[in-house]
Backbone as JSON, one array per atom type, in Angstrom:
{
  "sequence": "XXXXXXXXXXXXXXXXXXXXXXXXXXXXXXXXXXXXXXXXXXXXXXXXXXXXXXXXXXXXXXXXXXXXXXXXXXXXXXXXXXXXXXXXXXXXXXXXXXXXXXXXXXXXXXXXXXXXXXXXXXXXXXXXXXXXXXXXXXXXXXXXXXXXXXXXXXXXXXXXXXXXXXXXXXXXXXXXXXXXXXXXXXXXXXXXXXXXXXXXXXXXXXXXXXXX",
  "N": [[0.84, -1.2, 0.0], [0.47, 2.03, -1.0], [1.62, 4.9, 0.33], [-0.83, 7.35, 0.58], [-1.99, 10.89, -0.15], [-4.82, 12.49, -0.74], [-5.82, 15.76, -1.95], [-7.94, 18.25, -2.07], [-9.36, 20.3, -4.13], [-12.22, 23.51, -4.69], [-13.25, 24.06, -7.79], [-13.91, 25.7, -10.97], [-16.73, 27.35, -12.01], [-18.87, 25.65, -11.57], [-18.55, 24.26, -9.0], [-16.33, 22.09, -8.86], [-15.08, 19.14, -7.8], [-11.89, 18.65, -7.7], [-8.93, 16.52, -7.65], [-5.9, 16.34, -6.22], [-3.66, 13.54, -5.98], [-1.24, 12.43, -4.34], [1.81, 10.72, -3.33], [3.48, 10.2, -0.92], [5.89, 10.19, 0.26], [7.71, 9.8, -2.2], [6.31, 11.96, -3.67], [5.65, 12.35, -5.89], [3.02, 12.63, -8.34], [-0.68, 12.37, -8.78], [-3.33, 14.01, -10.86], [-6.7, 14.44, -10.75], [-9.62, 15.24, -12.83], [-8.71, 18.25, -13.54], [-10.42, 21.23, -13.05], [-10.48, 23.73, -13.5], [-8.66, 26.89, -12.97], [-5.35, 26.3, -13.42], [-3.25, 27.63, -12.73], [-3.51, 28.29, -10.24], [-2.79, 25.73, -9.16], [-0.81, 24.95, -9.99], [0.88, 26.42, -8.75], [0.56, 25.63, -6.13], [1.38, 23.03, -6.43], [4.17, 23.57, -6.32], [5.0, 25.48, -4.18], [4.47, 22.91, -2.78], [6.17, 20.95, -2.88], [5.61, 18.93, -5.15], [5.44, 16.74, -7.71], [3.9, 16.84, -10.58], [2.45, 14.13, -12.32], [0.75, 12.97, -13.93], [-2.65, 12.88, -15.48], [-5.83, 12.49, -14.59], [-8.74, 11.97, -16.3], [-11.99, 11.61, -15.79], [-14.37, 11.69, -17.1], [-15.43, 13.73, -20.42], [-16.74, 16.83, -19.93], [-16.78, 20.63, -19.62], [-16.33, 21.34, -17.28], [-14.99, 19.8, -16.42], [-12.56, 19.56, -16.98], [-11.66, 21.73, -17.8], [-8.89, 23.36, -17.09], [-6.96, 21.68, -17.92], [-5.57, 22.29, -20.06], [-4.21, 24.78, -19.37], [-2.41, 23.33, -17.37], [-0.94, 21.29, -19.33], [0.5, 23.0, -20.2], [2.3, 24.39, -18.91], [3.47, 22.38, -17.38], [5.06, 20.64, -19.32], [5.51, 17.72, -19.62], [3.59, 16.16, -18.17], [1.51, 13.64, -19.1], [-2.1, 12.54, -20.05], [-5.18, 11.12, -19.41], [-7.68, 9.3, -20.81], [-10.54, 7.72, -21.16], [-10.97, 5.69, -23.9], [-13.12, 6.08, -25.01], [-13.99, 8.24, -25.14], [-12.94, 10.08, -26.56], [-13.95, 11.48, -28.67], [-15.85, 13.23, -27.48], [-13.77, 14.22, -25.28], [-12.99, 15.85, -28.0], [-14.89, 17.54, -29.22], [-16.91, 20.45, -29.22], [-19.43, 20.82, -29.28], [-19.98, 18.74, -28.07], [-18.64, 18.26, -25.38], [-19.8, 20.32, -24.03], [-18.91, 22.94, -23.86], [-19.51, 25.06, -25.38], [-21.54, 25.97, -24.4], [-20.54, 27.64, -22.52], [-19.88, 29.47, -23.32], [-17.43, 28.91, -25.16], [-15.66, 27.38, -27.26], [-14.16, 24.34, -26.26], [-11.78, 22.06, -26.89], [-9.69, 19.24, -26.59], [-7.31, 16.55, -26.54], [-6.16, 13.49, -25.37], [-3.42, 12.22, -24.22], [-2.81, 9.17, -23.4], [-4.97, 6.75, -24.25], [-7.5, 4.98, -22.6], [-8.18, 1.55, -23.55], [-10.72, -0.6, -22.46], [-10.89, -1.71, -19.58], [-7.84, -1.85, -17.65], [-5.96, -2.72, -15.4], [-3.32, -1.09, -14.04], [-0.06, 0.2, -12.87], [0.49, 2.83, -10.52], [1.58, 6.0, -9.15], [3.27, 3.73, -7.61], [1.89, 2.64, -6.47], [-1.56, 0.41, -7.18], [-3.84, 1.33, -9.53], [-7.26, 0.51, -11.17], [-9.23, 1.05, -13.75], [-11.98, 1.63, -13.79], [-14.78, 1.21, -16.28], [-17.8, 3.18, -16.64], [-19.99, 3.75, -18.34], [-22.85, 6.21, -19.5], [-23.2, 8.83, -17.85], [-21.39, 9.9, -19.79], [-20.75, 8.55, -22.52], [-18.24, 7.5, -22.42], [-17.46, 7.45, -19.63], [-15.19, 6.94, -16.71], [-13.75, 5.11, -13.92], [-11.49, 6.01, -11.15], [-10.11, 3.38, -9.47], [-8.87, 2.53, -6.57], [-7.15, -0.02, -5.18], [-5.78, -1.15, -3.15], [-5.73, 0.73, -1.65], [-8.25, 1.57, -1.16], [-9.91, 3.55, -2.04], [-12.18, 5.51, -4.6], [-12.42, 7.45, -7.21], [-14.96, 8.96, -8.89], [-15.96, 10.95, -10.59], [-18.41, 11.89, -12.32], [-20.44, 10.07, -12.01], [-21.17, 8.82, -9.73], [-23.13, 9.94, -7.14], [-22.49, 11.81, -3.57], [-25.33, 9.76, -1.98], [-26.88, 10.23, -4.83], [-26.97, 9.96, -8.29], [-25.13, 10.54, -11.6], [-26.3, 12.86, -14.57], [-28.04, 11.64, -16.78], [-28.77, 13.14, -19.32], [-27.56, 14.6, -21.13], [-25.59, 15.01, -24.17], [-24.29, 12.17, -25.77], [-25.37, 10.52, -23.32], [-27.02, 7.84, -21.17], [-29.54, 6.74, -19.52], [-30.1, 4.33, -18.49], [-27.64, 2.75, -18.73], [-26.27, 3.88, -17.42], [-27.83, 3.52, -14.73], [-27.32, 0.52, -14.64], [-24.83, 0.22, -14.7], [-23.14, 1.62, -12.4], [-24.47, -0.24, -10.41], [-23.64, -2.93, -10.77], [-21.06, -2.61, -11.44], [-19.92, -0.81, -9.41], [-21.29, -0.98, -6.53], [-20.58, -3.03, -6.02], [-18.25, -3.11, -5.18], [-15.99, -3.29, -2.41], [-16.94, -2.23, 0.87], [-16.66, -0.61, 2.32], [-14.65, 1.02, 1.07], [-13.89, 4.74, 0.09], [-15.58, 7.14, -1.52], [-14.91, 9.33, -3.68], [-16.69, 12.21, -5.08], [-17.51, 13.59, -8.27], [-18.93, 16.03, -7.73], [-19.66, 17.68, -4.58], [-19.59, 16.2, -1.3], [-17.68, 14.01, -0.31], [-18.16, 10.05, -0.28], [-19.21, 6.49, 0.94], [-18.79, 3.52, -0.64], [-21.02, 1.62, 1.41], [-22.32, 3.16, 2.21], [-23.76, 4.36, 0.2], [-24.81, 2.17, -0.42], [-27.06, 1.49, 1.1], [-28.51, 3.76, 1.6], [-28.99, 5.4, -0.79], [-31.27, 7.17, -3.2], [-31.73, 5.95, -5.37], [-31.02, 3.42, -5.71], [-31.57, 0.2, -4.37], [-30.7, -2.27, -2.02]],
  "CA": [[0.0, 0.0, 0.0], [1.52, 3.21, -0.99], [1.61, 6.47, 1.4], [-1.31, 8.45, -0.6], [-2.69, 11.96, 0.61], [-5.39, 13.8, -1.75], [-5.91, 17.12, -1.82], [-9.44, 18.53, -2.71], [-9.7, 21.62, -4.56], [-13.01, 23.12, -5.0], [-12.53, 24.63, -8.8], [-15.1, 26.58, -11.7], [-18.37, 28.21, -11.89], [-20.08, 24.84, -10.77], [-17.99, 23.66, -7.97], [-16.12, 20.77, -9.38], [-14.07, 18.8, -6.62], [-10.65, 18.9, -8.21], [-8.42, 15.79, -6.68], [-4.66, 15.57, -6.18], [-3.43, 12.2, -5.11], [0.35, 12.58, -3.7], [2.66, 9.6, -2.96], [4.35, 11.56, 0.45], [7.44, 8.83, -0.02], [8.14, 10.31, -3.85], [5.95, 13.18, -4.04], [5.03, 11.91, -7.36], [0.96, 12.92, -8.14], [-1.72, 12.38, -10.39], [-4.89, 14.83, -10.37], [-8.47, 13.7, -11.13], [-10.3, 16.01, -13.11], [-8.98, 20.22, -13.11], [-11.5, 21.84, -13.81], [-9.94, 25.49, -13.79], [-7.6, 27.38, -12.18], [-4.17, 25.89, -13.27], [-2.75, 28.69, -12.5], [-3.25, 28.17, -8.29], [-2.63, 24.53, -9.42], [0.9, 24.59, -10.27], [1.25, 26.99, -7.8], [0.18, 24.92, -5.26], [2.41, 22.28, -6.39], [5.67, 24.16, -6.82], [4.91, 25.21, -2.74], [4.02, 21.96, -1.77], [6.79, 20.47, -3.68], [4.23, 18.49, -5.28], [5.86, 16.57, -9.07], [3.15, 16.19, -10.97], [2.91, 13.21, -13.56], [-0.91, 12.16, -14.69], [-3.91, 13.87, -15.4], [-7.09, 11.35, -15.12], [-10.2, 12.47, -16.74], [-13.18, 10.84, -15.78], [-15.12, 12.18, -18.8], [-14.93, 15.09, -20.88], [-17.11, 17.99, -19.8], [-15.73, 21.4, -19.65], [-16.69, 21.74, -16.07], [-13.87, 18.97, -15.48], [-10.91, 19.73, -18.12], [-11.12, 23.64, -17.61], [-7.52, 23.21, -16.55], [-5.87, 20.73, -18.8], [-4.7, 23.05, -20.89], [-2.61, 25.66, -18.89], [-1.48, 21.85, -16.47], [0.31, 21.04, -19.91], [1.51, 24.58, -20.98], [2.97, 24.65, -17.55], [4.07, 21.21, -17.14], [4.36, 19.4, -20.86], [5.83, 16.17, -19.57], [2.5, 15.13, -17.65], [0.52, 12.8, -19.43], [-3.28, 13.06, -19.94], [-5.39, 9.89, -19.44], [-9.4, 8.93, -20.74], [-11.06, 6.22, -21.86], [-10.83, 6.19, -25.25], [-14.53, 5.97, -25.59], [-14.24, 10.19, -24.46], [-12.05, 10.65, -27.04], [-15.18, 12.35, -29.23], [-16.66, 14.01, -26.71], [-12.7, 15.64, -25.55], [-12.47, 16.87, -29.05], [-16.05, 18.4, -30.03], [-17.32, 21.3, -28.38], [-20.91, 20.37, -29.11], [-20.52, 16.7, -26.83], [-18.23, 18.19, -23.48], [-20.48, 21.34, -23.46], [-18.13, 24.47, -24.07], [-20.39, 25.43, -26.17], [-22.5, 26.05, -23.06], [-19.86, 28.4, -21.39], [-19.22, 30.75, -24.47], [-15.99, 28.82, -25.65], [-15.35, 26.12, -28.14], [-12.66, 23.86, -25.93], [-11.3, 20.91, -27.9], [-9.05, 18.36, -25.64], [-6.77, 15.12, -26.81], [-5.34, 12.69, -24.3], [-1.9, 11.71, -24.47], [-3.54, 8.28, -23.23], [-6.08, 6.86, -24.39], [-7.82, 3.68, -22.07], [-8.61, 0.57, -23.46], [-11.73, -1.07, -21.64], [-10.7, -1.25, -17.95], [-6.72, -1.98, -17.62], [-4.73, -2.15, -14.03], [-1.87, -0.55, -14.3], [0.84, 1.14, -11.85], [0.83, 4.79, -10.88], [2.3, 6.07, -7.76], [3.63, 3.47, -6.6], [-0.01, 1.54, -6.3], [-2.5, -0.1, -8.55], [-5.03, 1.53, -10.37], [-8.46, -0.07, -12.02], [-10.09, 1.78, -14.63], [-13.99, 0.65, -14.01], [-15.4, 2.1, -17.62], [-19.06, 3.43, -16.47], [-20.75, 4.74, -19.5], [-23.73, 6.55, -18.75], [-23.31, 10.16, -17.71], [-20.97, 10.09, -20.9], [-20.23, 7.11, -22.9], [-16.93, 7.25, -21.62], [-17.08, 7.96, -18.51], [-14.08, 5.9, -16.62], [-13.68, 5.69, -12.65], [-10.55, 5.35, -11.06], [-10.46, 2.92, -8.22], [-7.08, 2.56, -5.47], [-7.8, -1.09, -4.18], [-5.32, -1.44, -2.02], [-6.1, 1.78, -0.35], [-9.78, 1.78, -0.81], [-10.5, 4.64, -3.02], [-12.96, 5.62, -5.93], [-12.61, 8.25, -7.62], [-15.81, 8.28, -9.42], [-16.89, 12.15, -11.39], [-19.85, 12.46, -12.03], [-21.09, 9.1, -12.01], [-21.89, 8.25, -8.32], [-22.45, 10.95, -5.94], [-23.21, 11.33, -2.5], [-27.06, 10.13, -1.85], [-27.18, 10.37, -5.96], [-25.99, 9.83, -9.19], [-25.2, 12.21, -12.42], [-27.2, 12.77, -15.09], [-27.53, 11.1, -18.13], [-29.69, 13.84, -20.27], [-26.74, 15.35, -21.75], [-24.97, 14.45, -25.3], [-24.26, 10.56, -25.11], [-25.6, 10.21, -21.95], [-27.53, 6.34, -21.3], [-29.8, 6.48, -18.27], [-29.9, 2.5, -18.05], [-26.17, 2.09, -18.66], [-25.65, 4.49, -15.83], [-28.13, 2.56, -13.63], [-26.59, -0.73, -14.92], [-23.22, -0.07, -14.4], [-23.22, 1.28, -10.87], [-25.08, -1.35, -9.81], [-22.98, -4.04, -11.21], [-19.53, -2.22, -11.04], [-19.48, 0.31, -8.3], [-21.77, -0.79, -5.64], [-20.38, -4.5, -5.64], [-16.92, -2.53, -4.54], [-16.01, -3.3, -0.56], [-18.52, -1.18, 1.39], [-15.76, 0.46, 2.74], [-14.14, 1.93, -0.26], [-14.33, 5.62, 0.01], [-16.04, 7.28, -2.78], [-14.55, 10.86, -4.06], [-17.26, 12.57, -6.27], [-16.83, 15.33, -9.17], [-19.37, 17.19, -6.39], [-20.13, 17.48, -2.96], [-18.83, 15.33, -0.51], [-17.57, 12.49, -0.46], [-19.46, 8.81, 0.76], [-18.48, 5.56, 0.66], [-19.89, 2.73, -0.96], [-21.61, 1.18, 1.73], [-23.58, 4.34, 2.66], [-24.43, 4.71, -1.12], [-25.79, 0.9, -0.75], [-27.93, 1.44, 2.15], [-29.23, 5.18, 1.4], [-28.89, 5.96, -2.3], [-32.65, 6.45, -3.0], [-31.95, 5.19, -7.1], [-31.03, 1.94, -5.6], [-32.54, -0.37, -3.44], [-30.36, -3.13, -1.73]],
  "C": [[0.88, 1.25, 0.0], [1.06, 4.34, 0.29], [1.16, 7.48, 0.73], [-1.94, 9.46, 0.62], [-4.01, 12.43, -0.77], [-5.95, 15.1, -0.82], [-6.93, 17.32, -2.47], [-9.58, 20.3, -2.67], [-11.26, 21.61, -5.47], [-12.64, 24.24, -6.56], [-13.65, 25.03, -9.66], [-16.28, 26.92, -10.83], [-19.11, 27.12, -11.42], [-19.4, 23.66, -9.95], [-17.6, 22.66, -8.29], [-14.96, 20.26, -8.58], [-13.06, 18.17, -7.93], [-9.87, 18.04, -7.5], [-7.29, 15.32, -7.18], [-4.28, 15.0, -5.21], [-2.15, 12.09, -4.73], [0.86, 11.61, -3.08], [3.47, 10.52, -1.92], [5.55, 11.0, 0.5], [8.09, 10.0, -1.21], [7.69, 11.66, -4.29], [5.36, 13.78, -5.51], [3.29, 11.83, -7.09], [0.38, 12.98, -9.39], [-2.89, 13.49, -10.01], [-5.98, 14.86, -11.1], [-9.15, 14.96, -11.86], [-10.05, 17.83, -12.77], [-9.64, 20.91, -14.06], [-11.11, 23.2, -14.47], [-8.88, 25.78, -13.35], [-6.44, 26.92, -12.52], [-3.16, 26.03, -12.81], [-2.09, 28.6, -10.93], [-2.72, 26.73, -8.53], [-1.41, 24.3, -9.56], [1.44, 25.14, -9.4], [1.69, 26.65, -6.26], [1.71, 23.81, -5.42], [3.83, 22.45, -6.43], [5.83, 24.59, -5.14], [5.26, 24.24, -1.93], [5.27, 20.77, -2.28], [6.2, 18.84, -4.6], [5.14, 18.06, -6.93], [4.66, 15.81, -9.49], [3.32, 15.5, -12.31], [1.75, 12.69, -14.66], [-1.66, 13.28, -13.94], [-4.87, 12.65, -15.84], [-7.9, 12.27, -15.17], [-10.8, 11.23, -16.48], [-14.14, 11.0, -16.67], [-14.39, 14.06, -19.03], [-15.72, 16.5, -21.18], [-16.47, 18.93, -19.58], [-15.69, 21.49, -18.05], [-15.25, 20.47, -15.29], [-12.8, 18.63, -16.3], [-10.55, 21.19, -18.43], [-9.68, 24.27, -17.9], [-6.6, 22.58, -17.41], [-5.3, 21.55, -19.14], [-3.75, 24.0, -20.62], [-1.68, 24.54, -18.26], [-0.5, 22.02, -17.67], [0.88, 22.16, -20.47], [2.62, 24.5, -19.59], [3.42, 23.54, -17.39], [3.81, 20.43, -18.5], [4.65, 18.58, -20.46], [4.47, 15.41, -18.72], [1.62, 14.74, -18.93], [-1.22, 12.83, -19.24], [-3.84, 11.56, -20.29], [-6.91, 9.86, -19.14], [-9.35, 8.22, -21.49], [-11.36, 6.14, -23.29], [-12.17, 6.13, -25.74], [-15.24, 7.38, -25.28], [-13.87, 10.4, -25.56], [-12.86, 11.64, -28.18], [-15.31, 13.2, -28.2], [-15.49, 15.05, -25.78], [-12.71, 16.56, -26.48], [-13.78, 17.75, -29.37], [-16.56, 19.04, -29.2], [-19.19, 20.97, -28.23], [-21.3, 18.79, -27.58], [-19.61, 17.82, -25.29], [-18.74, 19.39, -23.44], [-20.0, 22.41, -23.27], [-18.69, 25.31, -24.31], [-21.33, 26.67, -25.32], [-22.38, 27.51, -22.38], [-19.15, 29.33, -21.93], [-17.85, 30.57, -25.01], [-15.91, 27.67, -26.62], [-13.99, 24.83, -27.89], [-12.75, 22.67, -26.82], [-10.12, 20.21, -26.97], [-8.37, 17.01, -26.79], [-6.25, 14.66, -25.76], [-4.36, 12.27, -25.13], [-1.96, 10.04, -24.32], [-4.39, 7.73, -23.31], [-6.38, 5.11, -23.87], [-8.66, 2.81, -22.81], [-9.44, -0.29, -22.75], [-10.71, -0.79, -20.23], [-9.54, -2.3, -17.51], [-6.96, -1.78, -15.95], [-3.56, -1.87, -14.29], [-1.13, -0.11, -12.91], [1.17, 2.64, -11.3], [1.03, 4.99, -9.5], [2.65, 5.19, -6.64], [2.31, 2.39, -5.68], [-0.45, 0.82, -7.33], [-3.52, 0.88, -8.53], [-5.59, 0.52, -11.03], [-9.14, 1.05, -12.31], [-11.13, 0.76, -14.93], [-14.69, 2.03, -15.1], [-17.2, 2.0, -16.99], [-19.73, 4.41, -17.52], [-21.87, 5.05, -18.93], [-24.55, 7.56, -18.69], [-22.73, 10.87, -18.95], [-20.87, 8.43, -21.44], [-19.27, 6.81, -22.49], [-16.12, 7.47, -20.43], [-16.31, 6.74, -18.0], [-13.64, 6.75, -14.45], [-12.55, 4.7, -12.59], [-10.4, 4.83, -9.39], [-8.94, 2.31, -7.96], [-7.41, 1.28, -4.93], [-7.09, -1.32, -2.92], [-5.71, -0.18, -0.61], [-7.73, 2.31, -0.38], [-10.2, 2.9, -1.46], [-10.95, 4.9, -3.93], [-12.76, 6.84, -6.44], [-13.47, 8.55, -8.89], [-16.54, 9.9, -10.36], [-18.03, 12.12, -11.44], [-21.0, 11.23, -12.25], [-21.96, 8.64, -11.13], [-21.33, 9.24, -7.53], [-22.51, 10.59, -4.27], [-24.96, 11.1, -2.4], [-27.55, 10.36, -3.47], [-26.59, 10.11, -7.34], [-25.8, 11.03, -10.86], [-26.23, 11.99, -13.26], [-26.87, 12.2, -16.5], [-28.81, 11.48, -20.08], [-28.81, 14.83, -21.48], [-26.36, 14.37, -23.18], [-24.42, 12.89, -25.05], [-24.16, 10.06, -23.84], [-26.61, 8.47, -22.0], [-28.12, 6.38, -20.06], [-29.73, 5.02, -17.56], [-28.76, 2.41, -18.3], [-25.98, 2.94, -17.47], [-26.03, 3.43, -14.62], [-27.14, 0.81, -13.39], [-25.21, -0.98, -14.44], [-22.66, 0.9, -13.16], [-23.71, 0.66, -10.32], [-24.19, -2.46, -9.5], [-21.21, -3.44, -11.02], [-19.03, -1.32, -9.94], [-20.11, -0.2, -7.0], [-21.68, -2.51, -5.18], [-18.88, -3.95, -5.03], [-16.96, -3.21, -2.8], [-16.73, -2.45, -0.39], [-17.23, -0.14, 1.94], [-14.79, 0.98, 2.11], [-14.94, 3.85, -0.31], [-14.33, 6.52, -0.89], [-15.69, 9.15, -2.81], [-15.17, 11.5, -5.23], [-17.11, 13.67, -7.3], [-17.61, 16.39, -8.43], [-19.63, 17.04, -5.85], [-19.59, 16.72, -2.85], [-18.81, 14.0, -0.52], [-18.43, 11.64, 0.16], [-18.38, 7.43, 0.57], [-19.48, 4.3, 0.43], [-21.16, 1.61, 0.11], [-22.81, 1.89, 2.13], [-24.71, 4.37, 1.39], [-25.8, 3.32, -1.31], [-27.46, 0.57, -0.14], [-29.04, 3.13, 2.16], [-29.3, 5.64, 0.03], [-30.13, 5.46, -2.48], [-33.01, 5.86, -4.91], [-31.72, 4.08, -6.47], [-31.46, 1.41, -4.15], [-31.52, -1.71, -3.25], [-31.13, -4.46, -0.56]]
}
């Protein structure tokens, strides 16, 4: 089990929990979704002596890639990492909703995920659980050894996102938190793209979309 901290920044116009994950050994970090601000973001990390290396997207709304783009002006060697079933909906302003927010953003990953890989990243394992849904490609990243979800806008607290937007799937959402998120340990604690965190056993026993 590695020696992880995150850090929860709250970031844009619609509060989007912003999450860097820090190996305190190495100091090596990935960060979940920046929405904005890059600016305090690098800032932060150049303080905190903070080397950042990965950028996970959990999908590709603007409300949670705001940021990408100064991260790699300001740091080009980090890496950018979504499910390659985003990889539309990074690039077209019509699918991640720019559109929305008076801008036309356009996004590529440097990475692009293959169904749902484990791989190595600070010093841990990662699982990429692919939850289409809220997007088709929405992609949660789960810490097993240390119990963590990091789940956007898929599964919140007490709720889940919505799936009325551009390839959104209300039954693949239901479907695939059911079957992939809420079979997790109960005590896996769940970090959402808003409001506060939960953890899956709360979600099992109070989440009023599902019924255990």
């Amino acid at each position: 089990m590695a020696n992880l901290i995150t850090i929860t920044n709250i970031l844009g116009s619609l509060g989007t929990n912003c999450y860097t994950i820090v190996n305190q050994d190495t100091r090596e970090a990935a960060v979940v979704d920046p929405a904005a601000r890059a600016d305090y973001l690098v800032k932060m990390y150049e303080e905190q002596n903070i080397k950042l290396k990965y950028i996970l997207l959990t999908h590709g709304h603007v409300d949670h890639i705001g940021g990408v783009e100064g991260l790699k002006k300001a740091l080009p060697e980090v890496k950018i990492y979504a499910s390659s079933e985003e990889a539309d909906v990074l690039k077209r302003p019509e699918l991640n909703l720019s559109m929305m927010f008076g801008s036309a953003m356009s996004l590529e990953a440097d990475e692009l995920i293959e169904g749902e890989p484990e791989f190595e990243l600070l010093g841990t394992k990662v699982k990429c659980i692919h939850v289409p849904g809220h997007t088709k490609g929405g992609m949660c990243y789960y810490f097993p050894e240390e119990k963590l979800l990091f789940s956007g806008d898929t599964l919140f607290n007490y709720s889940i996102g919505r799936s009325d937007f551009p390839t959104g799937d209300e039954r693949a959402l239901m479907t695939n938190i059911s079957e992939k998120l809420l079979t997790l340990p109960e005590d896996v604690v769940v970090y959402p793209g808003h409001n506060d965190r939960t953890t899956i056993k709360k979600e099992k026993m109070g989440n009023p979309y599902f019924r255990y």
